[in-house]
Biopython code that builds the backbone (N, CA, C, O; Angstrom):
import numpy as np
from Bio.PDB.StructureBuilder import StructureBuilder

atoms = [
    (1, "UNK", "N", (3.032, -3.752, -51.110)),
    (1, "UNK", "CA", (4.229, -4.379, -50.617)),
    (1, "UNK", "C", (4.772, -5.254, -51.734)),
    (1, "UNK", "O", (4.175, -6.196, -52.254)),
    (2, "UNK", "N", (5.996, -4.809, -52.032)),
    (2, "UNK", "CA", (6.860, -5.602, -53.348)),
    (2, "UNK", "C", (7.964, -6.019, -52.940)),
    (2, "UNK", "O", (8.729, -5.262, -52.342)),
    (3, "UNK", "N", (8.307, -7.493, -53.216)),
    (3, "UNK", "CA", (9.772, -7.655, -53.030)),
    (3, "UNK", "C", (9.923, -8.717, -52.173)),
    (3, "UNK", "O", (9.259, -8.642, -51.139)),
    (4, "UNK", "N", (10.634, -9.712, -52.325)),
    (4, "UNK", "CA", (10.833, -10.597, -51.275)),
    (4, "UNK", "C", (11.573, -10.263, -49.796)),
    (4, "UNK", "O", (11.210, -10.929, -48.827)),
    (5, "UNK", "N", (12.633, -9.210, -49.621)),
    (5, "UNK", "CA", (12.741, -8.905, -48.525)),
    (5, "UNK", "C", (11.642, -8.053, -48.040)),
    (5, "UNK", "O", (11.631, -8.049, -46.809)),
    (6, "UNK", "N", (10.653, -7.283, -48.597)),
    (6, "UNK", "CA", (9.499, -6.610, -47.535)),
    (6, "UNK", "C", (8.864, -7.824, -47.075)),
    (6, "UNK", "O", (8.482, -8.097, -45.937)),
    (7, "UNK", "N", (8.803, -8.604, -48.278)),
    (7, "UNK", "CA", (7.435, -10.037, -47.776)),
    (7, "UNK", "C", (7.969, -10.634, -46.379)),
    (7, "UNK", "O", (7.175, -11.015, -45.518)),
    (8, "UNK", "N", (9.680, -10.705, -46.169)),
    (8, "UNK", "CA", (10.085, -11.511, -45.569)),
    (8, "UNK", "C", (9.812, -10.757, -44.150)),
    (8, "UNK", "O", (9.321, -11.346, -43.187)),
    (9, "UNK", "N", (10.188, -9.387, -44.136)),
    (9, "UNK", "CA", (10.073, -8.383, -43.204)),
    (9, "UNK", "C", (8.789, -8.238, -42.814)),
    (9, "UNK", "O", (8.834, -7.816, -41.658)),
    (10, "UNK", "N", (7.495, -8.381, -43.214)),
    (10, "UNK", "CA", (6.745, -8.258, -43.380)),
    (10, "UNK", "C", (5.928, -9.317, -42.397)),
    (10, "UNK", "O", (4.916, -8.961, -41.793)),
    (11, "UNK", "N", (6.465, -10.633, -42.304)),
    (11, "UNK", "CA", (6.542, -12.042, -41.971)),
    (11, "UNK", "C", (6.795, -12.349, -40.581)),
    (11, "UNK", "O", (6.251, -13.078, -39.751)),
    (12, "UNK", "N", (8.152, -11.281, -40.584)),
    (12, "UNK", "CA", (8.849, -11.395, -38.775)),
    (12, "UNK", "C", (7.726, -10.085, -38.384)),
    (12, "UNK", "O", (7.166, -10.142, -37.289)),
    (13, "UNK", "N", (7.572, -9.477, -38.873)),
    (13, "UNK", "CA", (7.141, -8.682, -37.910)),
    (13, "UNK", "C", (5.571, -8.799, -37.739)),
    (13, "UNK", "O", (4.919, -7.930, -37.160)),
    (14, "UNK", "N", (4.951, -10.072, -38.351)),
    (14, "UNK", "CA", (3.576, -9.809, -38.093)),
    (14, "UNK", "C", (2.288, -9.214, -39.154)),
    (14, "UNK", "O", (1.095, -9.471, -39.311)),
    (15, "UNK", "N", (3.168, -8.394, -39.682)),
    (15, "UNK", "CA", (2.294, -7.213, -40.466)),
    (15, "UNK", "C", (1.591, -7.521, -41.872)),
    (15, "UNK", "O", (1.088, -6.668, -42.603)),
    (16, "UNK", "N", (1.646, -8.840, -42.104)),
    (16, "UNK", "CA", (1.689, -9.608, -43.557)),
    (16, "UNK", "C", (0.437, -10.124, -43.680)),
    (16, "UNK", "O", (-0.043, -11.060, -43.042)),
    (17, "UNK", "N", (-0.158, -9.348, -44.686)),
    (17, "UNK", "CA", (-1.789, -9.500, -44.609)),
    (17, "UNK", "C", (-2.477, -11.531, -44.477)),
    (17, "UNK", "O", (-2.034, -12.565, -44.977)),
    (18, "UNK", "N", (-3.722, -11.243, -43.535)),
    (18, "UNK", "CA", (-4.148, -12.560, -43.718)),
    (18, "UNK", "C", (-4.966, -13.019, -44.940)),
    (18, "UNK", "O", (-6.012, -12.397, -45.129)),
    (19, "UNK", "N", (-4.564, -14.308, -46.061)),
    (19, "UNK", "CA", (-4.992, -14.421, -46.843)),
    (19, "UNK", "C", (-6.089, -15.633, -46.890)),
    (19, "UNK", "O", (-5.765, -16.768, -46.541)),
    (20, "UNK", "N", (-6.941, -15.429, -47.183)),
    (20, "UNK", "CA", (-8.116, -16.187, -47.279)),
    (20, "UNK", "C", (-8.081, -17.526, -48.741)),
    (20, "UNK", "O", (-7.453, -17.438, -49.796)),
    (21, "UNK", "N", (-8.817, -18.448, -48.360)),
    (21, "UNK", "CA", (-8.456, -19.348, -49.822)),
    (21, "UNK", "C", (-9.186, -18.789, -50.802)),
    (21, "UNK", "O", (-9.702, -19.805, -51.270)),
    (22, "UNK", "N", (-9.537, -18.027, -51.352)),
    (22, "UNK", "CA", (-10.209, -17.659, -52.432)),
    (22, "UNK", "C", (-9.347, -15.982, -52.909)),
    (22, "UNK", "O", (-9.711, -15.100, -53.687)),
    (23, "UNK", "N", (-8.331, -16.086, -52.189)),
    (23, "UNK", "CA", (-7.193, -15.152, -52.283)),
    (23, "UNK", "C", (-7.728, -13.670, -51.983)),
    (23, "UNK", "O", (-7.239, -12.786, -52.686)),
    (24, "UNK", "N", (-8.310, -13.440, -51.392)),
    (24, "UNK", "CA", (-8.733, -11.996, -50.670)),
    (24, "UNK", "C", (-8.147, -12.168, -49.224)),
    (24, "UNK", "O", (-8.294, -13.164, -48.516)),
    (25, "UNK", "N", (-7.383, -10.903, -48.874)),
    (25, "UNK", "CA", (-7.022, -10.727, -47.401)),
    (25, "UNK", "C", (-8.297, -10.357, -46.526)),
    (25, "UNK", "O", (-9.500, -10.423, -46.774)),
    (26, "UNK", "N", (-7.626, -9.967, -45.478)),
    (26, "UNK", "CA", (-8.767, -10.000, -44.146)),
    (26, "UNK", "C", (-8.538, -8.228, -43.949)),
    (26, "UNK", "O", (-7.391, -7.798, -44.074)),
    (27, "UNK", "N", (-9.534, -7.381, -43.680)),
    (27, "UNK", "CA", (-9.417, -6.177, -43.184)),
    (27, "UNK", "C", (-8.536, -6.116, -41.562)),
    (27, "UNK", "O", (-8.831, -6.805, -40.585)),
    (28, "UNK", "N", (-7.688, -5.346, -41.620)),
    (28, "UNK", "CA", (-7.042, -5.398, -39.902)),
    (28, "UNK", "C", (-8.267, -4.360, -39.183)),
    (28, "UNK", "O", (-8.010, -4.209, -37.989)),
    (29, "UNK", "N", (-9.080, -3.878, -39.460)),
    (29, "UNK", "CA", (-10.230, -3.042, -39.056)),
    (29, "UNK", "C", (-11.484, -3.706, -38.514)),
    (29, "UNK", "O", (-12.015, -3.869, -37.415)),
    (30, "UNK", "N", (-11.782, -4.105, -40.148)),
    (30, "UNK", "CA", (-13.324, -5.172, -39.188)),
    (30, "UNK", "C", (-13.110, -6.208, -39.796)),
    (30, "UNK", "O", (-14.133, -6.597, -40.358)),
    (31, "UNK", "N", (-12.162, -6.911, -39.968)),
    (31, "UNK", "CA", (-11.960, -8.430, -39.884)),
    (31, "UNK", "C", (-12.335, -9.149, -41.380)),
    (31, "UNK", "O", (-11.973, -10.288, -41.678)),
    (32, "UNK", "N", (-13.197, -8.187, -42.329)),
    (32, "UNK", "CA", (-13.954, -8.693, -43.239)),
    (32, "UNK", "C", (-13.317, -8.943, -44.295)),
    (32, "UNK", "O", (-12.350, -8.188, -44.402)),
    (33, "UNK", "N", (-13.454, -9.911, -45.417)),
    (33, "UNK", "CA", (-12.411, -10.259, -46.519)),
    (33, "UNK", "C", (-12.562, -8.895, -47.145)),
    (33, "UNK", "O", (-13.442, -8.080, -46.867)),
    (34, "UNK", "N", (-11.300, -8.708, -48.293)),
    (34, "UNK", "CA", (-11.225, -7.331, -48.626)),
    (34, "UNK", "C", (-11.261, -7.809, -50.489)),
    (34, "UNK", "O", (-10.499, -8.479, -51.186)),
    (35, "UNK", "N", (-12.167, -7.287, -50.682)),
    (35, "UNK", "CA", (-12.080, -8.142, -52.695)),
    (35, "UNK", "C", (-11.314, -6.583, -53.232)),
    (35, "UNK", "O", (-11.172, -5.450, -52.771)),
    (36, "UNK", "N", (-10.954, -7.323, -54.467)),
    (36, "UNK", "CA", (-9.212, -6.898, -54.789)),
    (36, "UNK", "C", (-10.012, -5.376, -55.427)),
    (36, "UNK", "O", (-9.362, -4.903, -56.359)),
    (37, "UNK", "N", (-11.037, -4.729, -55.141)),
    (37, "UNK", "CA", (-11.359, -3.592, -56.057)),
    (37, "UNK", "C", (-11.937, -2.664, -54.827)),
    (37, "UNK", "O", (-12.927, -1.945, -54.962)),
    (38, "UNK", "N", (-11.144, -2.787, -53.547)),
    (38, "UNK", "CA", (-11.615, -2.293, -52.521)),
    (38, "UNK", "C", (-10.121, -2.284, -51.212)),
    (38, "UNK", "O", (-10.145, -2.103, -49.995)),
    (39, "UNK", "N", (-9.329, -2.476, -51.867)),
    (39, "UNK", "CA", (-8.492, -2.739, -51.056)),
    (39, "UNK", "C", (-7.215, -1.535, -51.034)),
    (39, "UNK", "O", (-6.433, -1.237, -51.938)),
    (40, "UNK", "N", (-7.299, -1.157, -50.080)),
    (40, "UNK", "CA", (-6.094, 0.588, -49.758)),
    (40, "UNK", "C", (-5.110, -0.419, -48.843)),
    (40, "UNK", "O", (-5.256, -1.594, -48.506)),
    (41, "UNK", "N", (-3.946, 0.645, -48.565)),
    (41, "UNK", "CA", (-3.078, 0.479, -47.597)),
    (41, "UNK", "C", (-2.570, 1.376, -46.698)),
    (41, "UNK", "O", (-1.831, 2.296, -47.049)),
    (42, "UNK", "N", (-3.038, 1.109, -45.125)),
    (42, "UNK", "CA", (-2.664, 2.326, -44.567)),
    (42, "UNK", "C", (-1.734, 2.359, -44.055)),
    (42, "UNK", "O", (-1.328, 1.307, -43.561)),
    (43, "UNK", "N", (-0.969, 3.537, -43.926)),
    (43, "UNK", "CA", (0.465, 3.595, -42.980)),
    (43, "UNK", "C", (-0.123, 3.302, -41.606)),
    (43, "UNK", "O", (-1.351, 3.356, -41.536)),
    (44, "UNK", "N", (0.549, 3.004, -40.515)),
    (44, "UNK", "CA", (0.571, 2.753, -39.447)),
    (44, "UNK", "C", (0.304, 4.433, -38.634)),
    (44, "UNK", "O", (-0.557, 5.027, -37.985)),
    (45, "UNK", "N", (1.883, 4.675, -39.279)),
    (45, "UNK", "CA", (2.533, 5.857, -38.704)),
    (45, "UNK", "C", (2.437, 6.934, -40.600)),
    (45, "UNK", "O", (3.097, 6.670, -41.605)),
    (46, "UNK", "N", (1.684, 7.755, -40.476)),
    (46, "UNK", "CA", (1.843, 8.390, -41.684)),
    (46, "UNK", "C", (2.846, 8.670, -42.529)),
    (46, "UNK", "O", (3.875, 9.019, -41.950)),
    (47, "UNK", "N", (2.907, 8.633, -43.827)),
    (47, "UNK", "CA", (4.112, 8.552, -44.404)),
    (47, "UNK", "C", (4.585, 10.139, -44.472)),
    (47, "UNK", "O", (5.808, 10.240, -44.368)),
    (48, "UNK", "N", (4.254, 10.739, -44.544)),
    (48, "UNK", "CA", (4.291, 12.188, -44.080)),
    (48, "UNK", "C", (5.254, 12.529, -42.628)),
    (48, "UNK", "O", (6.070, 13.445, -42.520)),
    (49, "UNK", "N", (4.950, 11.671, -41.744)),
    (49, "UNK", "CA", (5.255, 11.630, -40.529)),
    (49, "UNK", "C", (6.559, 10.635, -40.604)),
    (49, "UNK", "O", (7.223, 10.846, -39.589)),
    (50, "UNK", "N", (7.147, 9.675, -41.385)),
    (50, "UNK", "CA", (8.491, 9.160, -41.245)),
    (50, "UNK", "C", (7.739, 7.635, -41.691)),
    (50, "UNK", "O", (8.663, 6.895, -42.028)),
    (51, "UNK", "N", (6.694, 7.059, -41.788)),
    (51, "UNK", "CA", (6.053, 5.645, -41.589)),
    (51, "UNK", "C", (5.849, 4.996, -42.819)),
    (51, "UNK", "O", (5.254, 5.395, -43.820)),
    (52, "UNK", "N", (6.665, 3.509, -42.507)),
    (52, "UNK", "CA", (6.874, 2.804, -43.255)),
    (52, "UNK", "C", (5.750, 1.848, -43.395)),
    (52, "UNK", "O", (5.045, 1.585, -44.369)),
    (53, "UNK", "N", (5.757, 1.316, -41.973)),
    (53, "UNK", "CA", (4.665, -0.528, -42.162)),
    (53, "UNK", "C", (3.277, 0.163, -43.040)),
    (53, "UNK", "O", (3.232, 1.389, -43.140)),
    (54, "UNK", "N", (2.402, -0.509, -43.528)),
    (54, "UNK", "CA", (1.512, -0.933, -43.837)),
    (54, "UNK", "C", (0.460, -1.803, -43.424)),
    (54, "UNK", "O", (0.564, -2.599, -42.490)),
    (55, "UNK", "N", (-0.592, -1.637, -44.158)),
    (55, "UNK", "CA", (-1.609, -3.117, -43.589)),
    (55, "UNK", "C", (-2.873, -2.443, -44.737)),
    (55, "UNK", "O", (-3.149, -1.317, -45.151)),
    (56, "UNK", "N", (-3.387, -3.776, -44.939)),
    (56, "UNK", "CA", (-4.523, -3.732, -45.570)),
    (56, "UNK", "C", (-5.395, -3.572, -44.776)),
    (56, "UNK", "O", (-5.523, -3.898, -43.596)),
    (57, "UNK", "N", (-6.469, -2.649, -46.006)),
    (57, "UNK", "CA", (-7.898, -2.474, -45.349)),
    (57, "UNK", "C", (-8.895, -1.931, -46.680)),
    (57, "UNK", "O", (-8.505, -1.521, -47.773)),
    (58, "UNK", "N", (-10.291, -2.080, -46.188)),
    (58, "UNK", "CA", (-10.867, -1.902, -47.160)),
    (58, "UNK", "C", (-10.672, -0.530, -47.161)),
    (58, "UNK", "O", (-10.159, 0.002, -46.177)),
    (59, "UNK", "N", (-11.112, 0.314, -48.424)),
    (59, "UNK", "CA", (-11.395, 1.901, -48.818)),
    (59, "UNK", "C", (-12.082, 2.481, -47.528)),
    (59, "UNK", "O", (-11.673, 3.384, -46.799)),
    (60, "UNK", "N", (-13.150, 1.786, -47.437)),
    (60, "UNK", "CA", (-14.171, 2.450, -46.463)),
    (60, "UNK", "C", (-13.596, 2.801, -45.055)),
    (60, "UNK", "O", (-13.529, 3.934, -44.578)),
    (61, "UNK", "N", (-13.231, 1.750, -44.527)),
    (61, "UNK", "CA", (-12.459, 1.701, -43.393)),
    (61, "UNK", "C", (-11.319, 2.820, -43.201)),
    (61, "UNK", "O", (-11.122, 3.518, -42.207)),
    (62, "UNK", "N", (-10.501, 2.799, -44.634)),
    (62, "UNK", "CA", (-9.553, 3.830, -44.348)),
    (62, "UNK", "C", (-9.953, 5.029, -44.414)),
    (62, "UNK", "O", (-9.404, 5.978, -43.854)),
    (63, "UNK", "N", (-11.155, 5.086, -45.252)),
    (63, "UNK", "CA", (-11.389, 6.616, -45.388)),
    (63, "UNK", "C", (-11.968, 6.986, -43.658)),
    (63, "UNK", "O", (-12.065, 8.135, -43.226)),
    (64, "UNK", "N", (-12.168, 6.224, -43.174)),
    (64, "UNK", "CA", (-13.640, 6.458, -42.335)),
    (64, "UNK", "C", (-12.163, 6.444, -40.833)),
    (64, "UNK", "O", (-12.407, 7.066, -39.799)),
    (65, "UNK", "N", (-11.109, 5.860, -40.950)),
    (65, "UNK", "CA", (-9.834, 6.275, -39.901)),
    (65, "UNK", "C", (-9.144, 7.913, -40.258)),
    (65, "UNK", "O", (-9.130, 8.824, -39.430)),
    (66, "UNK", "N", (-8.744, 7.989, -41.297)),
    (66, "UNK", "CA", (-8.209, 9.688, -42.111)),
    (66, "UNK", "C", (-9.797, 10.743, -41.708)),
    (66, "UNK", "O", (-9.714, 11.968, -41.611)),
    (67, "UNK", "N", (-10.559, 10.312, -41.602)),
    (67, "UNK", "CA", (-12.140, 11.145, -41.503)),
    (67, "UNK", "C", (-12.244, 11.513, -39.974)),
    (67, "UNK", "O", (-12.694, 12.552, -39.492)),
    (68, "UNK", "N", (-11.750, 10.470, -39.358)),
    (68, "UNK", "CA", (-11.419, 10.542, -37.857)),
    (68, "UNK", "C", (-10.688, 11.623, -37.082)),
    (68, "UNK", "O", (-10.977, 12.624, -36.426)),
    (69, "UNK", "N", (-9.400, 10.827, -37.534)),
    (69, "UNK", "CA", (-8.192, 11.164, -37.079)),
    (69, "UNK", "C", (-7.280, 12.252, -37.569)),
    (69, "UNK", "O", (-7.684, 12.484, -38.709)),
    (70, "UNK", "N", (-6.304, 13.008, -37.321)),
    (70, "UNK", "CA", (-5.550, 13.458, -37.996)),
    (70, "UNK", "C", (-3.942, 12.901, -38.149)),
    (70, "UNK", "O", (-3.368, 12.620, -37.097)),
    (71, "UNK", "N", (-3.501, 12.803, -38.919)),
    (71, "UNK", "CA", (-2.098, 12.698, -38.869)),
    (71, "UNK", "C", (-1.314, 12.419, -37.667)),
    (71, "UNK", "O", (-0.668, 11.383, -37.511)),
    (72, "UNK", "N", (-1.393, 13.425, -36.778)),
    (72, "UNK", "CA", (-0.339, 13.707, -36.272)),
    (72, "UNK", "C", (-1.410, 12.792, -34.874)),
    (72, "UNK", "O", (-0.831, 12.337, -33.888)),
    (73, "UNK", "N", (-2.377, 12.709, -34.977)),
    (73, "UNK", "CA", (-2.962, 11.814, -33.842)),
    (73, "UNK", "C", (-2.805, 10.101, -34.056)),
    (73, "UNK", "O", (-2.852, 9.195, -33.224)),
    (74, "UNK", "N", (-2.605, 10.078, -35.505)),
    (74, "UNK", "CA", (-1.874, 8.537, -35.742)),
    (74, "UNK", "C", (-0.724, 8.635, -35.298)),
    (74, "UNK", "O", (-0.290, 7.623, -34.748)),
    (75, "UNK", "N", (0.057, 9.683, -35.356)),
    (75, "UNK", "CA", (1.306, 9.314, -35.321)),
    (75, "UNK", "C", (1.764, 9.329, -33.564)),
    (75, "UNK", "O", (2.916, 8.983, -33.303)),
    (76, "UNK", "N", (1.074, 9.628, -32.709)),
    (76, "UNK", "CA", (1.363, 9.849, -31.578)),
    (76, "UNK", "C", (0.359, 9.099, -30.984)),
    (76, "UNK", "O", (0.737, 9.119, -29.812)),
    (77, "UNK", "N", (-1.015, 8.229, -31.006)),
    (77, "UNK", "CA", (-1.879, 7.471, -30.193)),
    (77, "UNK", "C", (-2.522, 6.734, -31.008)),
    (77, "UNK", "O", (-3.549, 6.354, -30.445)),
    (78, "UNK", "N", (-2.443, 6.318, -32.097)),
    (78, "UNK", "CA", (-3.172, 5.462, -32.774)),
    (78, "UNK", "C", (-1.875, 4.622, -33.988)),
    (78, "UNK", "O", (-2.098, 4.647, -35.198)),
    (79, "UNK", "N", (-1.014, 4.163, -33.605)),
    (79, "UNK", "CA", (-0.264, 3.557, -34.403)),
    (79, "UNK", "C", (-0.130, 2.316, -34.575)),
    (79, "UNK", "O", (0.778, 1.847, -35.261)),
    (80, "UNK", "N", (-0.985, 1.640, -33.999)),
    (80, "UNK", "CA", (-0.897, 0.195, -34.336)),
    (80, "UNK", "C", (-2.331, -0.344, -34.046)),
    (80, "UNK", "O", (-2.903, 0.072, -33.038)),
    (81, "UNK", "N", (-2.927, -1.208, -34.833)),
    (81, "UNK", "CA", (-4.433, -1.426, -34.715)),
    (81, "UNK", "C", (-5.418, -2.247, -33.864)),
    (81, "UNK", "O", (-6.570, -2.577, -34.144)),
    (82, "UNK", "N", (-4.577, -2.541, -32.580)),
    (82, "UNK", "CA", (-5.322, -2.027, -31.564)),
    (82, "UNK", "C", (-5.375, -1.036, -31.163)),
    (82, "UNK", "O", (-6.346, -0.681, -30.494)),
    (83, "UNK", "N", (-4.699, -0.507, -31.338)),
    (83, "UNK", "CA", (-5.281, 1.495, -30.690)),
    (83, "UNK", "C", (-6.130, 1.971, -31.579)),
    (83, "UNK", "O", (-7.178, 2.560, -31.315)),
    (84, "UNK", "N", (-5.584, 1.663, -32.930)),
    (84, "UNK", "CA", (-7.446, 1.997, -33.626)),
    (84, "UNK", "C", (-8.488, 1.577, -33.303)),
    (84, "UNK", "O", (-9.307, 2.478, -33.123)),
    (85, "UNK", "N", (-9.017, 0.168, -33.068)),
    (85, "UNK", "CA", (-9.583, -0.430, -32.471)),
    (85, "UNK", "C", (-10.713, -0.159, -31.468)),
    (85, "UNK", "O", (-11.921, -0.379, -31.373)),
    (86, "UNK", "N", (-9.611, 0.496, -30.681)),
    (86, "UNK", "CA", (-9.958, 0.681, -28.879)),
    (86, "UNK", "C", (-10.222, 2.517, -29.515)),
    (86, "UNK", "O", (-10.358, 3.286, -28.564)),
    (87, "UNK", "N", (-10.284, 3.079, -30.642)),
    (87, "UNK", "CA", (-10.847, 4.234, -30.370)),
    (87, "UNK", "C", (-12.473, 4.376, -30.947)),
    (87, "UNK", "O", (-12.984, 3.922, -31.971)),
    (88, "UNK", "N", (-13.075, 5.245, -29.783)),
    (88, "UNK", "CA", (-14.399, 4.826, -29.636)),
    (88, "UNK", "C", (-15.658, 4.875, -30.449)),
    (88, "UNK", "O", (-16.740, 4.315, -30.273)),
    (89, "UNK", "N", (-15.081, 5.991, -31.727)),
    (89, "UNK", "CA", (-15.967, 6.223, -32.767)),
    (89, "UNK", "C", (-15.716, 5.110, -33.875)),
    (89, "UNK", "O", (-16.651, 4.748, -34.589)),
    (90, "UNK", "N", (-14.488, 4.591, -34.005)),
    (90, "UNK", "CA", (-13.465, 3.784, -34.526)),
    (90, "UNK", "C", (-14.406, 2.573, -34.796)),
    (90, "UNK", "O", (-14.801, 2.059, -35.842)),
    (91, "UNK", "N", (-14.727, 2.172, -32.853)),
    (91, "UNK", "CA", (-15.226, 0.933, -32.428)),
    (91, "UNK", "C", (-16.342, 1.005, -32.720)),
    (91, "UNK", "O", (-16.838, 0.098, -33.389)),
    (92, "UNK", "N", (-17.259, 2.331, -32.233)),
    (92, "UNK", "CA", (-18.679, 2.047, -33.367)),
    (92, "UNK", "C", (-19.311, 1.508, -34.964)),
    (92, "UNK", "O", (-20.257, 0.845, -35.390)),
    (93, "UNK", "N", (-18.299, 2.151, -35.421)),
    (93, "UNK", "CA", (-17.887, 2.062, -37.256)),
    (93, "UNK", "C", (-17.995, 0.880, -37.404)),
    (93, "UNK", "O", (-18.866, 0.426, -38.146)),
    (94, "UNK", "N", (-17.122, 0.083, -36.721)),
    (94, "UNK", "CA", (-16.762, -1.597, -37.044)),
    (94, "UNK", "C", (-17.724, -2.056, -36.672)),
    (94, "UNK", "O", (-18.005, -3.029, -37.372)),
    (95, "UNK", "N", (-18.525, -1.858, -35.801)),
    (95, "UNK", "CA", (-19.963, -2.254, -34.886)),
    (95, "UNK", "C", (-21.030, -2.592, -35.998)),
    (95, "UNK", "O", (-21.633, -3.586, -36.404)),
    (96, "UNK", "N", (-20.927, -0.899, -36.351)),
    (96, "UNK", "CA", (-22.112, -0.929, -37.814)),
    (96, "UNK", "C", (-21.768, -1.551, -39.234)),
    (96, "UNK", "O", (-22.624, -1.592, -40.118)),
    (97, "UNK", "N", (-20.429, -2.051, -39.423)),
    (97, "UNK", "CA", (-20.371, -2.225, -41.070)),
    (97, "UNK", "C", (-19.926, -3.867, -40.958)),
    (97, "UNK", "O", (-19.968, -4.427, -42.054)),
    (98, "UNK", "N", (-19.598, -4.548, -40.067)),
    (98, "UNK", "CA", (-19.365, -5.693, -39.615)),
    (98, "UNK", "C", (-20.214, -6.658, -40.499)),
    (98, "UNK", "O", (-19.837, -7.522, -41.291)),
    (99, "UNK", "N", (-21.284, -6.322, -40.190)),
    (99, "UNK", "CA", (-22.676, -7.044, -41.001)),
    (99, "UNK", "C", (-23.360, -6.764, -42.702)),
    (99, "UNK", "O", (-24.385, -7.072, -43.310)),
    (100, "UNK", "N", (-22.048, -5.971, -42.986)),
    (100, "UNK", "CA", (-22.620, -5.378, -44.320)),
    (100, "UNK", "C", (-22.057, -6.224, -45.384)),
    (100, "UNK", "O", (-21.418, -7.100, -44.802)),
    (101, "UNK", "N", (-21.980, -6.393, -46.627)),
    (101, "UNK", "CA", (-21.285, -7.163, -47.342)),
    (101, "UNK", "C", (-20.226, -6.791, -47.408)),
    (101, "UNK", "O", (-19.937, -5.797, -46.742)),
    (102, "UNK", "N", (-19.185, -7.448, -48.255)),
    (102, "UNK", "CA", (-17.860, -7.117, -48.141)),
    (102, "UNK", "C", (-17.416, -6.363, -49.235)),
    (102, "UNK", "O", (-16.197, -6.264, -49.377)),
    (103, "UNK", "N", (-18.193, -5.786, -50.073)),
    (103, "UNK", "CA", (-17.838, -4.921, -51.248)),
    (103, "UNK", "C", (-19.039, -3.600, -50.970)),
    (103, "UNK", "O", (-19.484, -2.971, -51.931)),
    (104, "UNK", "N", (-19.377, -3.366, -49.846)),
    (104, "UNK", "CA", (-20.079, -2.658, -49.377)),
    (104, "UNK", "C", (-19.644, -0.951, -49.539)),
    (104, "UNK", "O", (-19.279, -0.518, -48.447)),
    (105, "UNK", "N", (-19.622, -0.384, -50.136)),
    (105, "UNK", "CA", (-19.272, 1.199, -49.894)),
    (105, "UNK", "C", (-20.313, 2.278, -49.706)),
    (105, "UNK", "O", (-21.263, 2.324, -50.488)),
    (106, "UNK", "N", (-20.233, 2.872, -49.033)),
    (106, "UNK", "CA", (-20.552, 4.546, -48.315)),
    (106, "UNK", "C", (-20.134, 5.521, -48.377)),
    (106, "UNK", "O", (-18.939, 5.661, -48.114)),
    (107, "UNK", "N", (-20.858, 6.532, -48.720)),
    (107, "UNK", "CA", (-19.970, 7.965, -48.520)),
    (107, "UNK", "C", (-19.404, 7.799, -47.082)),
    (107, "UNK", "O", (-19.923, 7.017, -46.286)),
    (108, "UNK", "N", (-18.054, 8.751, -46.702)),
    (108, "UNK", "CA", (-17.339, 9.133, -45.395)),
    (108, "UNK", "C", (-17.276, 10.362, -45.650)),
    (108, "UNK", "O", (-16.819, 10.867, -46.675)),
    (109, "UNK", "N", (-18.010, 11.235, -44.164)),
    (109, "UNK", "CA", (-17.782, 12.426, -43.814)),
    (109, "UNK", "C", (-16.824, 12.666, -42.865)),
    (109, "UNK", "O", (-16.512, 11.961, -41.906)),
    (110, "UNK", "N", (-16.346, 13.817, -43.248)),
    (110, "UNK", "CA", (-15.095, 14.267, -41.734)),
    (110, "UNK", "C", (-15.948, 14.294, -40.924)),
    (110, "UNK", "O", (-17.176, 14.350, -40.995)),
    (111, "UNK", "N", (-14.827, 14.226, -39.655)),
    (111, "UNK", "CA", (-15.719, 14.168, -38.407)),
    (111, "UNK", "C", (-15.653, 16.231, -38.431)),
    (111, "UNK", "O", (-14.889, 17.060, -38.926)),
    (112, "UNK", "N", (-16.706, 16.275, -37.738)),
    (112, "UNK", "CA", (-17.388, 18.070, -37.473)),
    (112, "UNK", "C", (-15.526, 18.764, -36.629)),
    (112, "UNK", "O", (-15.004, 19.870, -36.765)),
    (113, "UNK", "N", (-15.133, 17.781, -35.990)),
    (113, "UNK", "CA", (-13.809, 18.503, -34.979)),
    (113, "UNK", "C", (-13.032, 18.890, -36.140)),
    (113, "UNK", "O", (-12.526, 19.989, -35.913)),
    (114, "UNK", "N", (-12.605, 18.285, -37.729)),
    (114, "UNK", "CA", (-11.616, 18.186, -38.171)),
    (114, "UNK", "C", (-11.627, 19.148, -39.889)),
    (114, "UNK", "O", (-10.711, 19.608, -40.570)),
    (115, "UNK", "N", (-13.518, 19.110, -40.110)),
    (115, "UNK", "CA", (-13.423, 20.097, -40.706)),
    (115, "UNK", "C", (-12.877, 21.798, -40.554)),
    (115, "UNK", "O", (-12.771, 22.461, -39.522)),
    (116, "UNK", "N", (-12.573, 22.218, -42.065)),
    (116, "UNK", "CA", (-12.240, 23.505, -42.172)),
    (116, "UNK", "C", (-12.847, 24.616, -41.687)),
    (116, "UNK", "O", (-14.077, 24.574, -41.732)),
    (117, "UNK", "N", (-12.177, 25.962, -41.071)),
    (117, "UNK", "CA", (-13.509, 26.624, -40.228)),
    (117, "UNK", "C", (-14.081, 26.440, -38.776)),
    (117, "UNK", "O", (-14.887, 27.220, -38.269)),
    (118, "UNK", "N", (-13.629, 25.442, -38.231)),
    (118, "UNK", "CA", (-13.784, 25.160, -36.591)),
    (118, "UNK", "C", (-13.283, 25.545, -36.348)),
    (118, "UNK", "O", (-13.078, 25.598, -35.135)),
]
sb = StructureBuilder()
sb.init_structure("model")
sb.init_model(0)
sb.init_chain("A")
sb.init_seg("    ")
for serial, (resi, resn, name, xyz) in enumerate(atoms, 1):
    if name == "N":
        sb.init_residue(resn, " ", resi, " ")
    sb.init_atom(name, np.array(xyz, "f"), 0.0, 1.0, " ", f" {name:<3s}", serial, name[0])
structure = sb.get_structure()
């Protein structure tokens, strides 16, 4: 996000990452500070799909929502992060990595529904 009108837009609408005093934001996923060599941005609504907003999150997290989900299931039931949240493999994920450090990374596998060949 660049620019003083996104920042400002960014501001009214909520979507404007939380910054911590040691200048790392907060994951909108599992809450955890995000250090600056770990930090993605996911569309809401895929950019593929028309979607603009954003939000920070760590790598892991995003890979481990795209590993999930498909596209077109963000774009129609998972567009804002409580509906990620509230989805149930989603909610496990955050369950298990909650407690991990915050520069923590893992391989992410697709989920078995979304691989090629099913």
């Amino acid at each position: 996000m660049r620019g003083r009108i996104k920042r400002k837009q960014a501001l009214q609408t909520g979507a404007f990452p939380r910054q911590l005093a040691n200048g790392h934001t907060l994951c909108v996923l599992c809450e955890r500070p995000v250090p600056s060599s770990q930090v993605d941005a996911h569309h809401l609504v895929p950019k593929s799909k028309g979607g603009t907003e954003t939000v920070i999150m760590h790598r892991m997290c995003h890979r481990q929502v795209h590993a999930l989900l498909t596209e077109t299931e963000l774009e129609r039931h998972y567009c804002t992060v409580e509906q990620l949240r509230a989805h149930e493999a989603l909610a496990r994920f955050v369950q298990w990595v909650k407690d991990k450090p915050d520069d923590f990374m893992e391989r992410t596998r697709k989920s078995r529904r979304l691989r090629p060949g099913r």
